[in-house]
N, C-alpha and C positions, 0 to 999 in steps of 0.2 A: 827947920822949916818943912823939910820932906815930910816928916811925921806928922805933922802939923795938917798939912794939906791930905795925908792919904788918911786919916781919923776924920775930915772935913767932906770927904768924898765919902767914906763909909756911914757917916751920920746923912748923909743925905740922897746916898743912891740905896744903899744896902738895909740902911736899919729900917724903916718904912714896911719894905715888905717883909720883915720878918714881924715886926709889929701887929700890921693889919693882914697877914697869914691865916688864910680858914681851913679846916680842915676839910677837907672835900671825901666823899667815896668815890673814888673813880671804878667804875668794873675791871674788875681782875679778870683775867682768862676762864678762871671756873667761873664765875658768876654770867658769862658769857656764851660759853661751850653748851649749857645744858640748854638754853635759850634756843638754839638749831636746831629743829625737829631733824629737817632731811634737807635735801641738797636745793631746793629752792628758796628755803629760809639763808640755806647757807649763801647763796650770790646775793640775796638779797640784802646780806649784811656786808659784804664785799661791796658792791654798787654803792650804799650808804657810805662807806668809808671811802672809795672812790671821789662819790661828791663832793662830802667834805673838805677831802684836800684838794678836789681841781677846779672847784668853784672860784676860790681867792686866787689863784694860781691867775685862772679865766681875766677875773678882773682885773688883775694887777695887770696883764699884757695889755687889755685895753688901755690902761692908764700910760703905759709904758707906750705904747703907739700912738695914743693923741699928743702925748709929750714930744716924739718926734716929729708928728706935724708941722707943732708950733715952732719946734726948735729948727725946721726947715728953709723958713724961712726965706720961699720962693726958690731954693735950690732944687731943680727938678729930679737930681738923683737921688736925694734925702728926702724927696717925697714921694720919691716913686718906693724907696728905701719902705717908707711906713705905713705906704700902702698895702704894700707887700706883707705886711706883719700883720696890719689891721686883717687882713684878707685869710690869714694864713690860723689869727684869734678868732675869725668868726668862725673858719672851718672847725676851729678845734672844739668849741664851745656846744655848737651841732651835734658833735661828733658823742660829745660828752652827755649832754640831754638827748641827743638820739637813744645812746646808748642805755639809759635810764627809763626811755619812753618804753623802749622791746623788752629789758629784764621787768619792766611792771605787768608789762601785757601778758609774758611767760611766765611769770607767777601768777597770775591771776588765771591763767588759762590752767595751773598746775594745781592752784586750789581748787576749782571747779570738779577736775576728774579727781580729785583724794577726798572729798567731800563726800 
């Protein structure tokens, strides 16, 4: 029966993605590295991967904060609780597109004089 079930779990959590598996090109590090002229390209690709990963991060705490909202349910310390968070995900989101809004202006200010 054990065998049974772990062959029944591999037909339908595992085989699938091996199935429908595409080959992808992901960039490699050299395919990468030559892409960087100088050191403005270089943050500019740093902030890109920055975004990337704190964007969903961003979202996810808001999700994670109106969930304790609801889940508060008139208890004033569990909503002071996710106020406090909500307050703490908007600074951070700011903080994140701030930070995005100045590396744009300073490459663009860096292009200008390399031009």
């Amino acid at each position: 029966m054990k065998k049974f079930k772990f062959v029944l779990v591999y037909i339908i959590l595992f085989l699938p993605c091996q199935l429908f598996a595409e080959q992808k090109d992901y960039p490699t590090l050299n395919s990468v590295i030559p892409s960087i002229g100088n050191l403005g390209d270089f943050l500019a690709k740093i902030i890109e991967y920055v975004l990337r990963l704190g964007v969903p991060i961003v979202v996810l705490f808001f999700v994670i904060a109106g969930f304790k909202y609801v889940l508060a349910r008139g208890n004033k310390e569990k909503i002071q609780e996710a106020h406090t968070m909500l307050k703490y995900t908007v600074f951070g989101s700011v903080l994140l597109l701030g930070s995005f809004a100045i590396a744009v202006a300073i490459h663009g200010t860096l292009q200008q004089f390399l031009v």
